[in-house]
C-alpha positions as CSV (number, residue, x, y, z in Angstrom):
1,X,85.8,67.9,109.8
2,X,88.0,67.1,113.1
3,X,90.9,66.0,110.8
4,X,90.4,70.0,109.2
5,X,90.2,71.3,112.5
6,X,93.2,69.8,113.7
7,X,94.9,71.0,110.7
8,X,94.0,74.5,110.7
9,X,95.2,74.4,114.3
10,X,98.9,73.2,113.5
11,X,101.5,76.1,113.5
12,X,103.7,73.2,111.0
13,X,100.0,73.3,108.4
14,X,99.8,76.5,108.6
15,X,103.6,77.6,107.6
16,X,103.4,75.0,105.1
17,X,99.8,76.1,103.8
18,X,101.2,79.4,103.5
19,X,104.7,79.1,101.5
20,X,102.7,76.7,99.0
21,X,99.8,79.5,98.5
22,X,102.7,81.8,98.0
23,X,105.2,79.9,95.4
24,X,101.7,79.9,93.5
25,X,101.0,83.3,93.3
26,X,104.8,83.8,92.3
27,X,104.4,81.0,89.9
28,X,101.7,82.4,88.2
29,X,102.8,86.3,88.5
30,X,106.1,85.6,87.3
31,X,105.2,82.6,84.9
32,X,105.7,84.6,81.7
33,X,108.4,86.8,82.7
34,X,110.5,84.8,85.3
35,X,113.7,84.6,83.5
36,X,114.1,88.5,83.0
37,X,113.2,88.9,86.8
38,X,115.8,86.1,87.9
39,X,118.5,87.9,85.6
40,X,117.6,91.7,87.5
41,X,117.9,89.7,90.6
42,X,121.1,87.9,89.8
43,X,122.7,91.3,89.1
44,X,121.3,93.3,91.8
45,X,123.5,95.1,94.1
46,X,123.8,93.2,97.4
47,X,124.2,95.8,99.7
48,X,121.4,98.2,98.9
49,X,119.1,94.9,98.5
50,X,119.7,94.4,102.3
51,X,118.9,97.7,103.3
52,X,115.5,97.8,101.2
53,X,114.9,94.8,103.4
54,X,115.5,96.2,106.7
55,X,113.9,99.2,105.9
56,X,110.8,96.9,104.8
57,X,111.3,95.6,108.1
58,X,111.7,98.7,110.6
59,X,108.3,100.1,109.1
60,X,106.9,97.1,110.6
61,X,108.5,96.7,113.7
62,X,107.8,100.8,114.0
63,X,104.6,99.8,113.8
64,X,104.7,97.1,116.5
65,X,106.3,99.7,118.9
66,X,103.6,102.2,118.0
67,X,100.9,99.1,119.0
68,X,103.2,98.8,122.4
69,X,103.2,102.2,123.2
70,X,99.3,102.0,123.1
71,X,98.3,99.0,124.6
72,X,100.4,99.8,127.7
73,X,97.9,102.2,128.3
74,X,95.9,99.0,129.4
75,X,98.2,96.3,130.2
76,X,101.6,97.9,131.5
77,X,102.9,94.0,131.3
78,X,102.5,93.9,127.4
79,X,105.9,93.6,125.9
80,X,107.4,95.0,122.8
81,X,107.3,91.6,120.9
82,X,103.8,91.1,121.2
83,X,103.4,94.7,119.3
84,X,105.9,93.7,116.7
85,X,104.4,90.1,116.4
86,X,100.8,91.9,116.0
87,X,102.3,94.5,113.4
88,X,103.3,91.4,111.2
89,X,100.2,89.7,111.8
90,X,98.0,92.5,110.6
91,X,100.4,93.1,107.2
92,X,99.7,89.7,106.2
93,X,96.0,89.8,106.7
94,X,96.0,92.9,105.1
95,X,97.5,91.7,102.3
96,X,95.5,89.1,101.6
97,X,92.0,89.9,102.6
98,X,89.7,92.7,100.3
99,X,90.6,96.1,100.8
100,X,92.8,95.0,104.2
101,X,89.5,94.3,106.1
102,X,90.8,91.4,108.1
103,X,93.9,93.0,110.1
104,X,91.5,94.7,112.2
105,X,90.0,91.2,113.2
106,X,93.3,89.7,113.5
107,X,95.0,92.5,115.7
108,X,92.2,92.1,117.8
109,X,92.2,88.5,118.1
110,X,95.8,88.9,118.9
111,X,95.7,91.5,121.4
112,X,93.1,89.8,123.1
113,X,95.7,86.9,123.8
114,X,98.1,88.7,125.3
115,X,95.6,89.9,127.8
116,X,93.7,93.3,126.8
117,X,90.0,92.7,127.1
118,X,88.1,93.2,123.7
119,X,86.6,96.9,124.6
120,X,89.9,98.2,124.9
121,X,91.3,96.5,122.0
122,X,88.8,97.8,119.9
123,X,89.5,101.4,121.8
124,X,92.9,101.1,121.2
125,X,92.8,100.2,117.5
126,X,90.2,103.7,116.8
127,X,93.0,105.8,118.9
128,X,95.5,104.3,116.4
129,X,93.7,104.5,113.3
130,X,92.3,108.8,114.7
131,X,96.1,109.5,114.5
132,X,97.3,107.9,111.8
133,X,94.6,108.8,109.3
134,X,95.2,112.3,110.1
135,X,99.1,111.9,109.4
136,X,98.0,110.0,106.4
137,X,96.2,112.7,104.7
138,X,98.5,115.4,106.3
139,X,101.3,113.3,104.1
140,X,99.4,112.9,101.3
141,X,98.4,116.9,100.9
142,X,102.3,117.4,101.2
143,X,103.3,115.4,98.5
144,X,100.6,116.1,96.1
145,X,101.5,120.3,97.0
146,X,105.3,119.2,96.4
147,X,104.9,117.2,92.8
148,X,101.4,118.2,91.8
149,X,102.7,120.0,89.0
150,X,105.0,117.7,88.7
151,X,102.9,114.4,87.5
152,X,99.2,115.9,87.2
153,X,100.3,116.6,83.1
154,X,101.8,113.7,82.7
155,X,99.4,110.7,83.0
156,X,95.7,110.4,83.9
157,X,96.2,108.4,86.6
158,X,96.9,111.5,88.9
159,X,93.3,111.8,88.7
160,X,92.7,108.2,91.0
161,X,95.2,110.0,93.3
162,X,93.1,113.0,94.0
163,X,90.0,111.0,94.4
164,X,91.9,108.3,97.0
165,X,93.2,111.2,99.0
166,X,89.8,112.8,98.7
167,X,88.0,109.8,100.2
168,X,90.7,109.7,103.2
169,X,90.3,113.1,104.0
170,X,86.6,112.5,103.8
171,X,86.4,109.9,105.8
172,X,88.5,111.7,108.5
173,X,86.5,115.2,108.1
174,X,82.9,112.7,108.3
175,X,84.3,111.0,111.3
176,X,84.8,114.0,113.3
177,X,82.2,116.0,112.4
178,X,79.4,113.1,113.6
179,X,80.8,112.3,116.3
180,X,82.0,115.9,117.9
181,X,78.6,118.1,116.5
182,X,75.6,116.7,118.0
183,X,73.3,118.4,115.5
184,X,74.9,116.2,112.8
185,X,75.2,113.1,114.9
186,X,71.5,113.7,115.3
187,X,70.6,113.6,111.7
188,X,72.6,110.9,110.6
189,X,71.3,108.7,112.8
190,X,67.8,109.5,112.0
191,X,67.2,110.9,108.4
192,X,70.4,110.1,107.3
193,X,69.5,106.2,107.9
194,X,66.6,106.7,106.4
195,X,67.5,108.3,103.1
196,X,69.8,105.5,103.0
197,X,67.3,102.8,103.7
198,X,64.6,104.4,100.9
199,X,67.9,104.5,98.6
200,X,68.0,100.6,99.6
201,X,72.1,100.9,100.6
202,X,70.5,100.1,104.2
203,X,68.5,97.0,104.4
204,X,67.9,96.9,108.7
205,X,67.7,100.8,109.8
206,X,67.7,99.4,113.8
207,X,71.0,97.5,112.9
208,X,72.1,100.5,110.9
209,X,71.2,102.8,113.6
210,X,73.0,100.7,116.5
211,X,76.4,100.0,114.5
212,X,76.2,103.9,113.8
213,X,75.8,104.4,117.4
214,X,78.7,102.3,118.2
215,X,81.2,103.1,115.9
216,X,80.9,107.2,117.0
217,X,80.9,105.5,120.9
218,X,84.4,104.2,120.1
219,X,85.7,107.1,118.2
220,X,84.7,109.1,121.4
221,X,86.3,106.9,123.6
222,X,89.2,106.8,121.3
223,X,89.0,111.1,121.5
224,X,88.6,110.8,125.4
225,X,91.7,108.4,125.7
226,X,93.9,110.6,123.5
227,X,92.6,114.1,125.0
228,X,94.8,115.2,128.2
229,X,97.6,113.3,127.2
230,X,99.5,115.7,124.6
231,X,103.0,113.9,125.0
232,X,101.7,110.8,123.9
233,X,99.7,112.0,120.8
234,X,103.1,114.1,119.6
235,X,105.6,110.8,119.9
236,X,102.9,108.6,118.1
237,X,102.4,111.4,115.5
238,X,106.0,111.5,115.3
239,X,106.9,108.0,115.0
240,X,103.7,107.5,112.7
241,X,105.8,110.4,110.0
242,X,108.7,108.2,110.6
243,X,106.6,105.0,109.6
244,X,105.2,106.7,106.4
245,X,108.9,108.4,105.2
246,X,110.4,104.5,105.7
247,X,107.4,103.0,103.6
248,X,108.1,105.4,100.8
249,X,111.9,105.3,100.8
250,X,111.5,101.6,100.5
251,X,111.4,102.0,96.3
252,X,114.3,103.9,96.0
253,X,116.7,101.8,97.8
254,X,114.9,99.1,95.0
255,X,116.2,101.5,92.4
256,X,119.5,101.3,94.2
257,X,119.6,97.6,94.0
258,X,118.6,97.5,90.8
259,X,121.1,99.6,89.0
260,X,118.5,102.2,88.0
261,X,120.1,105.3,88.2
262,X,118.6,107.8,90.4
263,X,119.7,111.2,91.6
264,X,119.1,112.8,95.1
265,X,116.8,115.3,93.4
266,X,114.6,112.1,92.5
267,X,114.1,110.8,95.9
268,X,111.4,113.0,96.6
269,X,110.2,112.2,93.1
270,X,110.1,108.5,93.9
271,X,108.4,109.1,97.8
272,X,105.9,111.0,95.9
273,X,105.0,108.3,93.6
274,X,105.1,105.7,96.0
275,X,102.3,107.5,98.1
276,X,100.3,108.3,95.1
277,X,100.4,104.1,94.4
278,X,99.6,103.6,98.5
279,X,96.6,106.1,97.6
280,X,95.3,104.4,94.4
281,X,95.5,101.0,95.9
282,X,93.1,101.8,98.6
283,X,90.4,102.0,95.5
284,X,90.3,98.5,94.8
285,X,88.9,96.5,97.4
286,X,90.7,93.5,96.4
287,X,93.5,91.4,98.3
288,X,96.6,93.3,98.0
289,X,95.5,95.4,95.5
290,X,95.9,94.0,93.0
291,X,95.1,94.7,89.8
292,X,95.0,98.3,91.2
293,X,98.4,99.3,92.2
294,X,100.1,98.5,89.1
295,X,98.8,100.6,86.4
296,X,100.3,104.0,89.1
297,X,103.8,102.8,88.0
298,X,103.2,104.0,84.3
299,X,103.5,107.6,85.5
């Protein structure tokens, strides 16, 4: 058990552990197809491969100024790297933990040790996620307005899209509605517990109850810390719009690279369906989606 322990605690382990788990997955994703895939890669344009890649990479160093930005509301010492260090952190957890539900964990345990105390860590990652929920689903109702017509004839699958952007706009609208009308607040945390609990989806109505309660604490405190203080919520709404219009151009500089042959009137096109993919992903609570994220390229 010491001998693990040591292990798991050795940076060399770990970066080993992890490129072995990952030429496995490759292995067995591309195991039945790898020489096609070598042969698109082998004639793939150079130049627009490289600027796929730094675009993959600006979303997620966007991201780790957007972290920066925020946690220097409670340590003016943290330093630019640390958010871009945590950004990366929390996209590999993500990827590789059901429905993303370890970056949380992991952007807290990182923040933590570069010296924000766990309250405001938690505080900080409810401000981030108020904001960029609501320019998620704000995004999401623009593209689905722009190409609705567009792909909602043309495959079933449209039909995943509507109920993912559904569930985020729920889950937004839900949010704010418990925690800013006290009538509602009220119920949920009395009848609405107990519904739940005589529908047996809650098994401890006092735990129930007291995560309720703390969850709607944070998203207040995450209100409270974003209320006053209009300049800040316009630049990380701003560079949160940025972050979403990088993620989606991502796929056409792919086509680029890839000699697929795309017209400027098929950018939007291809932004459109990338979100629609980001929103049916979020349906399958698996690592990475997968499984989930690869039937959306049919349309």
């Amino acid at each position: 058990m010491n001998i693990l322990r040591k292990l798991f605690k050795s940076y060399l382990f770990n970066i080993i552990l992890v490129l072995s788990l990952t030429t496995i997955s490759m292995v067995l994703t591309l195991k039945d197809s790898f020489s096609e895939v070598v042969l698109q890669l082998q004639n793939a344009n150079l130049y627009w491969f490289i600027i796929g890649i730094a675009f993959a990479l600006l979303h997620r160093v966007l991201y780790g100024l957007i972290v920066t930005i925020q946690a220097r509301k409670f340590n003016k010492d943290y330093k630019f790297i640390y958010g871009v260090g945590n950004s990366f952190i929390d996209a590999f957890v993500s990827g590789i933990t059901p429905a993303g539900t370890g970056g949380n964990i992991s952007q807290i345990m990182t923040l933590r040790g570069h010296g924000i105390d766990l309250s405001d860590s938690v505080s900080l990652l409810w401000m981030d996620s108020i904001i960029y929920q609501l320019c998620l689903v704000i995004y999401y109702l623009i593209m689905i307005l722009m190409r609705f017509t567009r792909f909602a004839s043309e495959s079933y699958l449209f039909t995943f899209v509507l109920i993912g952007f559904a569930i985020n706009a729920a889950v937004l609208l839900s949010i704010f509605v418990v925690s800013r009308i006290p009538r509602v607040h009220k119920w949920m945390s009395t009848k609405g517990i107990q519904i739940g609990y005589k529908l047996r989806i809650i098994k401890d109505v006092d735990k129930a109850k007291q995560s309720m309660e703390e969850q709607i604490d944070r998203f207040q405190q995450g209100v409270s810390d974003l209320q006053g203080n209009r300049k800040l919520i316009l630049e990380l709404i701003g560079l949160n719009f940025i972050r979403l219009i990088i993620y989606n151009l991502i796929p056409v500089f792919s086509a680029f690279a890839l000699g697929i042959p795309v017209s400027m009137g098929m950018v939007i096109d291809i932004m459109a369906l990338s979100s629609f993919v980001a929103m049916v992903s979020m349906l399958f609570p698996v690592p990475g989606a997968s499984g989930g994220a690869e039937p959306t390229y049919i349309f």
